[in-house]
C-alpha positions in Angstrom: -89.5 46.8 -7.5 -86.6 46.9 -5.4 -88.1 44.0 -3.4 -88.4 42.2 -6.4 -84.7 42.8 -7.8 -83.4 41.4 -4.1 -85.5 38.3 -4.2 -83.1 37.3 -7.3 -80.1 37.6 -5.0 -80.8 35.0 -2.4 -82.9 31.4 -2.6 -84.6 32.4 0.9 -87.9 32.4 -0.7 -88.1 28.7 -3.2 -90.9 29.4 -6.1 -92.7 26.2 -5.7 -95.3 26.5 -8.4 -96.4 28.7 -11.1 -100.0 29.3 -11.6 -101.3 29.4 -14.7 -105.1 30.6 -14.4 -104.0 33.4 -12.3 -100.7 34.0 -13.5 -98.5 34.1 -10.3 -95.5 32.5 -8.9 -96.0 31.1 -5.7 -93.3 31.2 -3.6 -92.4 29.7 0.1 -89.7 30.4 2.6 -86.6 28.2 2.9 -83.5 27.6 4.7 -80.5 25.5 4.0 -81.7 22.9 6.2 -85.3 22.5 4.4 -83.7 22.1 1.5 -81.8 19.5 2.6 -84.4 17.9 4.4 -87.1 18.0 1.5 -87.2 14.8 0.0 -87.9 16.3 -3.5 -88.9 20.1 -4.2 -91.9 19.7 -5.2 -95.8 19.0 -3.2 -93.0 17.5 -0.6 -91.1 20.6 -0.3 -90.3 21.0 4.0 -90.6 25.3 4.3 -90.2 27.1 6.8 -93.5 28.0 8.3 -97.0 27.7 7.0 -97.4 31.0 4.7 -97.3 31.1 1.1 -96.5 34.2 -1.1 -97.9 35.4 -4.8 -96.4 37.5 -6.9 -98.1 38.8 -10.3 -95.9 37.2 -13.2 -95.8 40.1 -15.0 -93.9 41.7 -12.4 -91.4 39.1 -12.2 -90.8 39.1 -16.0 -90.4 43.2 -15.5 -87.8 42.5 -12.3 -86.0 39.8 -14.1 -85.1 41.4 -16.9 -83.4 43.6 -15.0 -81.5 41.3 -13.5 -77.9 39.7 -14.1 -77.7 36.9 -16.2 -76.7 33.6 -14.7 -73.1 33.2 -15.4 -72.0 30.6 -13.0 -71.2 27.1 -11.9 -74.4 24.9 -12.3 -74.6 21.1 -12.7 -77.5 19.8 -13.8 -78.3 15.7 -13.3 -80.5 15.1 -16.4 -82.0 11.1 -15.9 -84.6 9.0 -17.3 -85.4 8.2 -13.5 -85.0 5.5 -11.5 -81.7 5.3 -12.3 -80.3 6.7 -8.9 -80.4 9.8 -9.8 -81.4 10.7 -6.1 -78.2 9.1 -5.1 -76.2 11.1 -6.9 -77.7 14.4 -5.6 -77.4 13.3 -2.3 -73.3 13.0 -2.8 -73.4 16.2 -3.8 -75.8 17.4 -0.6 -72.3 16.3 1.5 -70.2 18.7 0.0 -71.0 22.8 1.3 -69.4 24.1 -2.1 -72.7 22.8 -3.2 -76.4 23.9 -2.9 -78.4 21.2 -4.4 -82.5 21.6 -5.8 -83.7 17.8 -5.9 -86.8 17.7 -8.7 -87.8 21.7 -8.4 -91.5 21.4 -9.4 -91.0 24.7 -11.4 -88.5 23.2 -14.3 -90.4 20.5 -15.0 -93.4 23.0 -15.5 -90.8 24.7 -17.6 -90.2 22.1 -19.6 -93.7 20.5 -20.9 -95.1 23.2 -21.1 -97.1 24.5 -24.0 -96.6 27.7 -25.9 -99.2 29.7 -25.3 -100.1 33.4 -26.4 -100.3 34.7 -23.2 -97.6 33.3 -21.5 -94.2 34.0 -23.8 -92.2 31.0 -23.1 -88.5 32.2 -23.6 -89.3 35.3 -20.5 -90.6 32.7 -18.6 -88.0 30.4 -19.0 -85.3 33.0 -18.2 -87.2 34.3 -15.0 -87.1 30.3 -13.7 -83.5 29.4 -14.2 -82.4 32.7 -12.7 -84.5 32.0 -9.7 -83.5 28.5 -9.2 -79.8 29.8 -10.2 -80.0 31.3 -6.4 -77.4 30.3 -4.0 -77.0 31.4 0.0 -72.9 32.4 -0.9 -71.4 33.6 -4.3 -69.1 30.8 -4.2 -71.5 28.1 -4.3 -72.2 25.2 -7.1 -75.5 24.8 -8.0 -76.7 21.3 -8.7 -79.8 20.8 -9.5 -81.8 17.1 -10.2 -85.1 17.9 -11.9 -87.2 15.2 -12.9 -87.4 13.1 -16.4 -89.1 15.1 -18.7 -86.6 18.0 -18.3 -84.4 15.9 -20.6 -86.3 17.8 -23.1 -84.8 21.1 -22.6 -81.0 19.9 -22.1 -79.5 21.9 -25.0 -81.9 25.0 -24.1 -79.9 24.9 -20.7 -76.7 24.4 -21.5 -77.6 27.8 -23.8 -78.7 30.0 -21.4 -75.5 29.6 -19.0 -71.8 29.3 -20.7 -71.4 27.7 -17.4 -73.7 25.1 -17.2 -72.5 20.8 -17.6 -74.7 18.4 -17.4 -74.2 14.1 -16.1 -77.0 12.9 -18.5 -77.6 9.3 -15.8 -79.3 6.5 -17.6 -79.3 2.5 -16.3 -78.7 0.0 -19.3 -82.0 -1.3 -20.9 -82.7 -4.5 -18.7 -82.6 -2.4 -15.1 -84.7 0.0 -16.2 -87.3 -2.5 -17.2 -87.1 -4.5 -14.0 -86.9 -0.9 -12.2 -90.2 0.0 -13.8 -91.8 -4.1 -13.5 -91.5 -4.1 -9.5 -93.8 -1.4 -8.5 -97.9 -1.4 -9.4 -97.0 2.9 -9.3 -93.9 3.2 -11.8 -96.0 0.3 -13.7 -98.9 3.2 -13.5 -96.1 6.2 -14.2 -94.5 4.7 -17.3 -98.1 3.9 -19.4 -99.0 8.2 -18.0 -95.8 9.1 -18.8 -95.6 8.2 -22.2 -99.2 9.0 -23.0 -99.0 12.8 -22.0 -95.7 14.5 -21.1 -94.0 12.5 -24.6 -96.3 11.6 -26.3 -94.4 13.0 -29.5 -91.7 10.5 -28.3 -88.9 13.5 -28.1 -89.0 13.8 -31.7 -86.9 10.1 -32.1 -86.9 9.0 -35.2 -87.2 5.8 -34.6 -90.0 6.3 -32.6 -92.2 7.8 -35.5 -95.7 6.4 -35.7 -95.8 4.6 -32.7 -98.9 5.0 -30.9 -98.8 6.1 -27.3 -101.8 4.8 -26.5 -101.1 1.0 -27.9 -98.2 0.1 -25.0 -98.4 -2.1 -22.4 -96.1 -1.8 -19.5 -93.0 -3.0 -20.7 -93.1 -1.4 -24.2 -93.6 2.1 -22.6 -91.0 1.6 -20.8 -88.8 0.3 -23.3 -90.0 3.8 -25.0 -89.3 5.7 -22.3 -85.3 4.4 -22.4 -85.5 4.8 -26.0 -86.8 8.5 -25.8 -84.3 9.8 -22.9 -80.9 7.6 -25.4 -82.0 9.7 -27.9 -82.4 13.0 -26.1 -78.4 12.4 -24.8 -77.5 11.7 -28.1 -78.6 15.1 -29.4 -76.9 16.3 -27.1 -73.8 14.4 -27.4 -73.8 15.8 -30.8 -74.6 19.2 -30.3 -73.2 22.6 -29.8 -72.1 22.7 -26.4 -71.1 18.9 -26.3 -68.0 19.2 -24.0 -70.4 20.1 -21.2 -72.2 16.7 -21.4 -70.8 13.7 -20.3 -73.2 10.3 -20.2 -72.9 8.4 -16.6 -74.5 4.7 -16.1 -76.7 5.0 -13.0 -75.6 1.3 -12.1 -72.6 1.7 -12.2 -72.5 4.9 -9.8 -74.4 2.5 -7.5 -71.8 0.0 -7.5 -68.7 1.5 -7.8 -68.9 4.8 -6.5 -65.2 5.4 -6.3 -64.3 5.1 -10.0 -67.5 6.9 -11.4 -67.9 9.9 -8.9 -64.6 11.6 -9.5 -65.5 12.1 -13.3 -68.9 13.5 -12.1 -67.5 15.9 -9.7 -64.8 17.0 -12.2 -67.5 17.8 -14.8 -69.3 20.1 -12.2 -65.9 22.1 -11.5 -65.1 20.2 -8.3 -62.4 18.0 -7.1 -62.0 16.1 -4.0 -58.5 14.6 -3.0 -58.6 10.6 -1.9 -59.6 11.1 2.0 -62.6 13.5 0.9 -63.5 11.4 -1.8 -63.5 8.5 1.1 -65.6 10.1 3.6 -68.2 11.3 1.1 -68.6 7.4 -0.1 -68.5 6.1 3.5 -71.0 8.3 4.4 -73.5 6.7 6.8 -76.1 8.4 4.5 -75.0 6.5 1.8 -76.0 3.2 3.2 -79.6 4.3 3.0 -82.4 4.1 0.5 -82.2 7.5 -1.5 -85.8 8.4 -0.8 -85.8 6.8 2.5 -83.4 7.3 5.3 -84.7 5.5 7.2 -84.5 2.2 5.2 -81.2 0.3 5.2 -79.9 0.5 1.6 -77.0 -0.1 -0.7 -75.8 -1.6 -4.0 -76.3 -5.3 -2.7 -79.6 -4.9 -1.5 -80.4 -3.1 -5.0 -79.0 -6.4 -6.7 -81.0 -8.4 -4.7 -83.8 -6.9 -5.1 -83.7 -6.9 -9.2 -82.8 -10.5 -9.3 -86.1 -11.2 -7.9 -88.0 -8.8 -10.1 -86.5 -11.1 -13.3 -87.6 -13.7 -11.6 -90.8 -12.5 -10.9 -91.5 -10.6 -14.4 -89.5 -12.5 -16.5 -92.2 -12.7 -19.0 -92.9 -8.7 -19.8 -89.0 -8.2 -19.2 -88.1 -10.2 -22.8 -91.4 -8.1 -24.2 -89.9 -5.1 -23.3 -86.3 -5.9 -24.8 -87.7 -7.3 -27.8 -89.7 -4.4 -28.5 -86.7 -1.9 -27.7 -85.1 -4.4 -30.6 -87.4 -3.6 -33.2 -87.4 0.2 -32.6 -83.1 0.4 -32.7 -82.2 -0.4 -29.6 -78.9 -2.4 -30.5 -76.7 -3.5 -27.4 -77.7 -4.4 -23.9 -75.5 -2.2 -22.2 -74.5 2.0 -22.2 -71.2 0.9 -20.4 -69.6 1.8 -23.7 -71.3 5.0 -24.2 -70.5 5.8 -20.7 -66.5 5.3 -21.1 
């Protein structure tokens, strides 16, 4: 047990997955620089070696609730993806006050899952966060980017650590259409997405009755948007309200140097006008988020959209239209985002 109670004191060994039909938590080993280098935490995660390690869940429950609670500086970047969410993360990669988790598989397992008699959701939520709530040195942020669907458990985060803020990063309507309308595999993700992981549409609303299994491409994505506004709205209007603060992914893409400094304030950080400089000017920063190796910045990401409209005009005005008729009222979150 005294193993255990150490492995909650450093985030040398990453839980990658939990397993359900055995019920253990697989971890691997890490260092700073795998995490860096992983692309996303997940089936991509880079460890250090080859081995893998199980530990019995029960034991974990035991050993973490005799652990501290997590009473510290954590950021999270909630998104409805594509929405440069990666790019933001990465900013945050530069700095060493921060130790960044980019889409740890483990949250999002967290967060769709079901509630199930033999696996009591609440331990097993606390066990995760505390895990993931791991940094190398006491003074360190963390900033973690999960994926979409942990939109649903926003308010349950912000619960569990008095600490906690969240930049809830969203694109205006029409770029996450054409975002979704460019690639044959987010054209795949957003018809899945919608059909399994909300398929209650978050509990909108407006979204009542709508039938998952009815939407083309462009109308599940219009739902998607729809969902993840209305999950930041809850929020916006909830309890712990101060900690959330709505950022437009575009705009972060194209002026960095009036939306970052906002961000970074909300996470408890503050960078004077040369570090706020070389953490824009980054080489880094001119490359594709996902990709380092692929030249990359806002222009090219302008570019590149205008020809999607051009190209998928057609199922761009479906999706807006449907948005319209399920209370999507303005073009643009640039208001919201003030």
């Amino acid at each position: 047990m005294k193993a255990l109670q150490e492995l909650f004191q450093s985030p040398e060994f990453y839980p990658v997955i939990l397993d359900m039909e055995h019920k253990v938590l697989r971890f691997v080993r890490m260092s700073p620089e795998t995490y860096r280098n992983s692309v996303f935490l997940d089936l991509r995660t880079r460890q250090v070696g080859s081995s893998t390690f199980d530990i019995r869940l029960d034991d974990l429950l035991l050993a973490a609730r005799r652990a501290p609670g997590v009473s510290k500086k954590t950021h999270y970047i909630l998104n409805s993806a594509y929405c440069c969410s990666t790019l933001l993360a990465r900013y945050f990669e530069l700095l060493p006050s921060c130790f960044v988790l980019k889409e740890p598989r483990l949250l999002s397992q967290i967060a769709v899952m079901e509630h199930r008699a033999d696996l009591p959701w609440e331990p097993v939520f606390d066990l995760c966060v505390k895990l993931l709530s791991r940094t190398y040195t006491p003074e360190q942020i963390v900033v973690m980017k999960p994926v979409d669907c942990c939109s649903l458990i926003g308010e349950r985060l912000l619960q569990f650590n008095p600490q906690a803020s969240i930049t809830f990063l969203m694109t205006p309507l029409r770029q996450f259409l054409l975002s979704i309308l460019k690639s044959g595999e987010r054209r795949d993700w957003a018809r899945m997405r919608i059909r399994t992981v909300f398929r209650n549409m978050g509990a909108a609303p407006q979204l009542a009755g709508v039938d998952p299994e009815t939407l083309g491409v462009p109308q599940a994505a219009a739902c998607l948007w729809l969902i993840h506004h209305y999950l930041y709205q809850q929020l916006a209007a909830g309890p712990h309200r101060s900690r959330v603060r709505l950022v437009n992914g575009q705009e972060l893409a194209d002026c960095p140097r009036q939306i970052l400094p906002a961000i970074l304030e909300a996470a408890g950080l503050a960078l004077d006008c040369n570090g706020l400089a070389a953490l824009i000017d980054h080489p880094s920063m001119r490359k594709y988020s996902k990709d380092l190796s692929r030249p990359y910045d806002a222009s090219s990401r302008d570019r590149e959209l205008a020809e999607v409209e051009r190209c998928w005009a057609g199922e761009l005005a479906q999706g807006l239209l449907w948005a319209q008729k399920h209370g999507w009222e303005c073009e643009s979150i640039a208001a919201a985002c003030a």
